[in-house]
C-alpha positions in Angstrom: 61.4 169.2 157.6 60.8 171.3 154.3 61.7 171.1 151.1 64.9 172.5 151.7 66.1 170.6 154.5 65.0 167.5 152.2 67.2 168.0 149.2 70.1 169.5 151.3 69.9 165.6 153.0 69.6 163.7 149.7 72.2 166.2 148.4 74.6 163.8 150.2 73.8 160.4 148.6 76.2 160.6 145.7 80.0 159.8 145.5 81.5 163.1 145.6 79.3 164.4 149.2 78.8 160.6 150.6 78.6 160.9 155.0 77.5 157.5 154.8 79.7 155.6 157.4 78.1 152.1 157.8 75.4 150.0 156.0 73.0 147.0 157.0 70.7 145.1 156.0 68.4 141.9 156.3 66.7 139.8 153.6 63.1 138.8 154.7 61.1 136.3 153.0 57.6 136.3 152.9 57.2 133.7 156.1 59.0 136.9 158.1 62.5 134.6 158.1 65.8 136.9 157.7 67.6 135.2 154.6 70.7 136.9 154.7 71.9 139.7 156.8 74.8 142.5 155.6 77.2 144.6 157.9 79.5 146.7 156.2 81.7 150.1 156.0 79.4 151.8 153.3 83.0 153.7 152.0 83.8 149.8 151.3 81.0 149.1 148.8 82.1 148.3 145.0 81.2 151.8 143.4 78.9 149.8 140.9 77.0 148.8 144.0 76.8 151.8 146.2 75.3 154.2 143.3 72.5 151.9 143.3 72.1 152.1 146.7 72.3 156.0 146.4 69.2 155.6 144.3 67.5 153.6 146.9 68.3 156.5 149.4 67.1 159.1 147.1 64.0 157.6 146.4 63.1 157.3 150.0 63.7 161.4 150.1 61.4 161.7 147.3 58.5 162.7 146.7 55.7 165.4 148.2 55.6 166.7 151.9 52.6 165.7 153.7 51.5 163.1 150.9 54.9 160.5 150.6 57.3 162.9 153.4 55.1 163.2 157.1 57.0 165.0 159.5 56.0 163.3 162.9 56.7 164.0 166.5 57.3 161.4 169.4 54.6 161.6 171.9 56.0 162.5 175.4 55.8 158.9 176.9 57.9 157.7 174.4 60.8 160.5 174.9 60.6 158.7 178.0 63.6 156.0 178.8 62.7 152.4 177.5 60.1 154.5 174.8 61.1 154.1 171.0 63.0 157.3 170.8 65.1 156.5 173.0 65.8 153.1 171.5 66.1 155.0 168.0 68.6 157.2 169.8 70.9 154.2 171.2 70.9 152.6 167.7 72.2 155.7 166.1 74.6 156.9 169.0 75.7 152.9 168.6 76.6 153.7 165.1 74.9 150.8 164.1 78.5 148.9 165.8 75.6 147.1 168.0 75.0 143.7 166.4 72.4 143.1 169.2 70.6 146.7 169.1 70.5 146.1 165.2 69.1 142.6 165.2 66.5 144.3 168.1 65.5 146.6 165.4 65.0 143.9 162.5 62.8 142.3 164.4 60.6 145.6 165.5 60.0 146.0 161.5 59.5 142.2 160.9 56.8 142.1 163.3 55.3 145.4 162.4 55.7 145.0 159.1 52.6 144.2 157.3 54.1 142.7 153.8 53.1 139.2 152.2 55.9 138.6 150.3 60.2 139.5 150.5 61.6 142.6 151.1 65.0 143.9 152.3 65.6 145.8 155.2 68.3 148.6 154.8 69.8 150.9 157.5 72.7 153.6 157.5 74.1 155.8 159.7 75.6 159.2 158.4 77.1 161.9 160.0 76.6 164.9 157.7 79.4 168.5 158.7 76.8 171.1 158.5 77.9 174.1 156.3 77.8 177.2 157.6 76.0 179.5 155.3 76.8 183.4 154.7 74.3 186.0 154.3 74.0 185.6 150.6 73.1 182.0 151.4 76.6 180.8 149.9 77.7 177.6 151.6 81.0 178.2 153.9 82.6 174.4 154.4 84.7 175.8 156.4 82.8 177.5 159.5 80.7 174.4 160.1 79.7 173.6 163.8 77.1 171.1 164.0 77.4 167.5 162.9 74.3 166.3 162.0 74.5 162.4 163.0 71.2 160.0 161.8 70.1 156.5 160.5 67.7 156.7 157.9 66.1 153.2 157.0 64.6 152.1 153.8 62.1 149.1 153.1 62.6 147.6 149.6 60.0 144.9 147.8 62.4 141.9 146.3 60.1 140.6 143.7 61.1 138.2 141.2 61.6 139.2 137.5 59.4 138.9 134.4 59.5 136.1 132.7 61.1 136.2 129.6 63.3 135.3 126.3 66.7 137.2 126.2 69.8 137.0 123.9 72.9 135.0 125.5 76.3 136.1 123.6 77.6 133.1 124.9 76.1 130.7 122.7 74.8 133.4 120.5 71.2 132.1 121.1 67.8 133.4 122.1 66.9 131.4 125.1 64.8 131.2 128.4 65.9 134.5 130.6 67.0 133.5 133.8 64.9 134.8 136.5 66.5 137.1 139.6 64.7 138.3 142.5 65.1 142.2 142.2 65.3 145.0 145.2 62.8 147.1 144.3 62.4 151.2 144.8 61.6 151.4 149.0 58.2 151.3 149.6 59.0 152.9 153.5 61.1 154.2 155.1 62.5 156.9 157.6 65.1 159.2 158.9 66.0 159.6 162.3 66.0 162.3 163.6 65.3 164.7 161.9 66.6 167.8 159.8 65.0 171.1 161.3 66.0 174.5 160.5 69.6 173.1 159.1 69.9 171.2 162.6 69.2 168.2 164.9 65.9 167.7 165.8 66.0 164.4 168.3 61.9 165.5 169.0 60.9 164.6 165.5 61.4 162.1 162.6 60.6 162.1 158.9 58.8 159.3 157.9 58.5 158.0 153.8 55.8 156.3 152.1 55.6 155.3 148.7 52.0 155.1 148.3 50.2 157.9 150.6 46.9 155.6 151.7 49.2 153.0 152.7 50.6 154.5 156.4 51.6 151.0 157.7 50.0 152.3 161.0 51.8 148.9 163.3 55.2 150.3 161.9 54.6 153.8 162.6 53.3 153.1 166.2 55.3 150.2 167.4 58.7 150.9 165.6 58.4 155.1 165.3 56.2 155.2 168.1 54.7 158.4 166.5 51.2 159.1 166.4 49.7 158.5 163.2 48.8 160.9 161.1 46.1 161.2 158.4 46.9 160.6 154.8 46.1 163.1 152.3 42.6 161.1 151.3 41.8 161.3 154.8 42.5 165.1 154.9 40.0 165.8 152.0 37.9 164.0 153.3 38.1 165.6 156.7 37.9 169.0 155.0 34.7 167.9 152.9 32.6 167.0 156.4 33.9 170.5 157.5 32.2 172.1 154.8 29.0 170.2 154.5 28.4 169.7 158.5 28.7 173.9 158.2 27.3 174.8 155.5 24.5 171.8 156.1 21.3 172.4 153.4 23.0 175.7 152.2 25.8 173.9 151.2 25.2 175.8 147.1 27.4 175.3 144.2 28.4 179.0 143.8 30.0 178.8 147.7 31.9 175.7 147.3 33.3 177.2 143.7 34.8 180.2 145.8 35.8 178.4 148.7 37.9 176.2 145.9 39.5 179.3 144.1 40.0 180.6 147.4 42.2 177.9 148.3 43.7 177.9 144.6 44.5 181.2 144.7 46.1 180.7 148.6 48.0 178.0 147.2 49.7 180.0 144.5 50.6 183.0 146.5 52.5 180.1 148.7 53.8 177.8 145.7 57.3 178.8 146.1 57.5 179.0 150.1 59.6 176.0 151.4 57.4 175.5 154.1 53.9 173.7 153.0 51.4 175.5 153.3 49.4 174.3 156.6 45.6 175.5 157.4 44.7 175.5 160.9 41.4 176.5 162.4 41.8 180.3 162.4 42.8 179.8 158.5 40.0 177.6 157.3 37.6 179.7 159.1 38.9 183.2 157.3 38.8 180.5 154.2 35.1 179.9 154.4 34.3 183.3 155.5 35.7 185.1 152.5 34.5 182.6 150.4 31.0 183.6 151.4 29.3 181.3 153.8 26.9 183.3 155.9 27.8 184.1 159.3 24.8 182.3 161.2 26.4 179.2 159.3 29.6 179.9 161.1 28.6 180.0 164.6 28.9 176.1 164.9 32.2 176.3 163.2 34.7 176.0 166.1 32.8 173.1 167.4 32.4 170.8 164.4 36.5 171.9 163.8 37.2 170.5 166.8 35.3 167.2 166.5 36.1 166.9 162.8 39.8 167.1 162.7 40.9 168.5 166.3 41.1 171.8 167.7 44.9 172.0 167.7 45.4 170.5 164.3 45.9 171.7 160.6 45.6 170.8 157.3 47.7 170.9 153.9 46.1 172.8 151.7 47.9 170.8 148.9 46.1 167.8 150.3 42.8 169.2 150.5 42.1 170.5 147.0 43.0 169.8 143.2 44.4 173.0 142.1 44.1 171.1 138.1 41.1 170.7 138.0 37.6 172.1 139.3 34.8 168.6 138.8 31.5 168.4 139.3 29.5 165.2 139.6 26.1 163.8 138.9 24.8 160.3 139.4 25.5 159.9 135.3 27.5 162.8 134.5 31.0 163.9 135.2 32.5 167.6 133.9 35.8 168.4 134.3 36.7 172.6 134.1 39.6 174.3 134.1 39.9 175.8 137.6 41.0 179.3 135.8 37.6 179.5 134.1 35.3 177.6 136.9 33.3 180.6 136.2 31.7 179.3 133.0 29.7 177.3 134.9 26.9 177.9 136.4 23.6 176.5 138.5 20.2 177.4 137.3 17.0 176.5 137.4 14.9 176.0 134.2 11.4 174.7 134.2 11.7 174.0 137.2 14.3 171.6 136.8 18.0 172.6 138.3 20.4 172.3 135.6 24.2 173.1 135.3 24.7 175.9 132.7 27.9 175.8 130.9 28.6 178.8 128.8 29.9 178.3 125.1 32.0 181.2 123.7 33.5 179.6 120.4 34.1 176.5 120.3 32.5 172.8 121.2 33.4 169.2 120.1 31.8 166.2 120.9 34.3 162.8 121.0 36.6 164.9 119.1 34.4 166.1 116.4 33.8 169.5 116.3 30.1 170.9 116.6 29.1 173.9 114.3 25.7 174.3 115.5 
């Protein structure tokens, strides 16, 4: 799914374009017991109630594709029958009317779910009309033909409040505040299937993460049964060994400053596609190339690829560079450029020593106080 697709699907989680049909949900303490468990016509939600549970929805629609919104595929074996797409398939087509299929799929998250403490299951099933769209891209309610039928699931911390004084009109006092144990903004989540090219794509699913080093990779194997994929960290870091096992002792400063305003410069030129922008082998290789790595250091290329991050694999280009800032790091010293004028910097070597030139045009402070000379 891209960007597009995205918002179009959160689009929906408001009163006014709501496809939400049914809600549930189970309360899970932090020895993996279910406390409470809800069943319910989401149209029959107090409005005070169901706009925060838009916001929950949102949230787990948020955020950037590829870092908190990986688009993964079900391996073959588990299209299979008895595999976990076809399990995810039953619970949607069961409209989540299934008490036994539900409870089946609490207790896949319960025992995938690596969480110390509460949290609180949520599941929906929606079943969205697809607009047709005219050629100026103008929505046409009336000339839809798809309905685009999914659960989406969201995983919320319950933590308890702060401690605290508050006011109590009441007894017009200052007092003790009462503590509550709060659903917090999801921390996972998922949407099933998924939303490709404004349609129904049973081969994929969209899977959320709040915080992008933490996959939970039990839950994404044993509940999604999708294979899982590297985290942004993991991607630069994949895209570093590229460099360095090819480049090896010729790995210089004024290559790896090109390669990254390369990339910056590919970035831009995609910034307002709403597709990410993706980097397979043929594209890092033109990458390095242009950026001026010599050709004898490119003949091991495809192999280390291959080994490195898999010859039918690509990378975000988002994920493997920071377009804000350009850093270079010593043992002691850290400088931080901006990317636009990487160019004022500069390796050199002086008495025999190699130092980092930076170039001073007019002005120069030092913890904030300004240096004349």
């Amino acid at each position: 799914m891209n960007k597009k697709e995205v918002l179009e699907i959160r689009k929906q989680f408001s009163p006014e374009n709501c496809t939400i049909t049914r809600i549930c949900g189970c309360y899970v303490d932090h020895e993996k017991q279910k406390i409470l468990e809800l069943k319910k016509a989401f149209l029959s939600m107090p409005e005070d109630e169901a706009f925060k549970y838009f916001d929950i929805f949102k949230k787990t629609l948020s955020g950037t594709i590829g870092k908190n919104l990986m688009n993964m595929e079900f391996p073959l074996d588990e299209e299979k029958p008895g595999g976990t797409q076809d399990f995810l398939l039953k619970l949607r087509e069961s409209r989540l009317e299934d008490e036994m299929l539900v409870e089946e799929f609490y207790d896949k998250v319960i025992e995938n779910y690596i969480y110390a403490e509460n949290y609180y299951i949520i599941l929906i099933h929606a079943a969205y009309d697809i607009p047709g769209k005219s050629s100026d891209n103008t929505e046409m309610f009336d000339a839809s033909d798809e309905v685009y039928e999914h659960i989406m699931c969201s995983i919320c911390p319950v933590n308890l409040s702060k401690a605290g004084l508050s006011y109590n009109a009441a007894t017009n006092s200052i007092e003790d505040r009462i503590r509550d144990w709060i659903v917090d903004a999801p921390a996972k989540g998922f949407l099933f299937p998924a939303f490709q090219d404004r349609s129904t794509d049973i081969h994929n699913i969209l899977y959320y993460t709040k915080k992008p080093e933490e996959l939970q990779p039990d839950l994404i194997e044993n509940v999604l049964g999708s294979t899982i994929p590297l985290t942004a960290k993991d991607q630069q870091e994949t895209f570093h060994a590229i460099i360095s096992d090819t480049l090896g002792d010729e790995c210089d400063y004024e290559v790896v400053r090109s390669i990254h305003d390369n990339l910056t410069e590919l970035i831009e030129e995609h910034r307002e596609a709403p597709e990410p922008l993706e980097l397979s082998r043929p594209d890092v290789k033109r990458l390095l190339e242009k950026s001026g790595v010599p050709d004898e250091r490119m003949e091991s290329f495809d192999k280390d690829y291959e080994e490195i991050v898999g010859e039918k694999k690509s990378l975000l280009a988002t994920n493997i560079v920071n377009t804000k800032t350009f850093q270079i790091e010593t043992p002691d010293v850290i400088v931080k450029v901006n990317p636009e004028r990487s160019d004022l910097v500069e390796t050199k070597l002086i008495d025999g020593r190699k130092c980092l030139v930076i170039a001073i045009d007019d002005h120069l402070e030092v913890n904030g106080i300004e240096i004349v000379k």
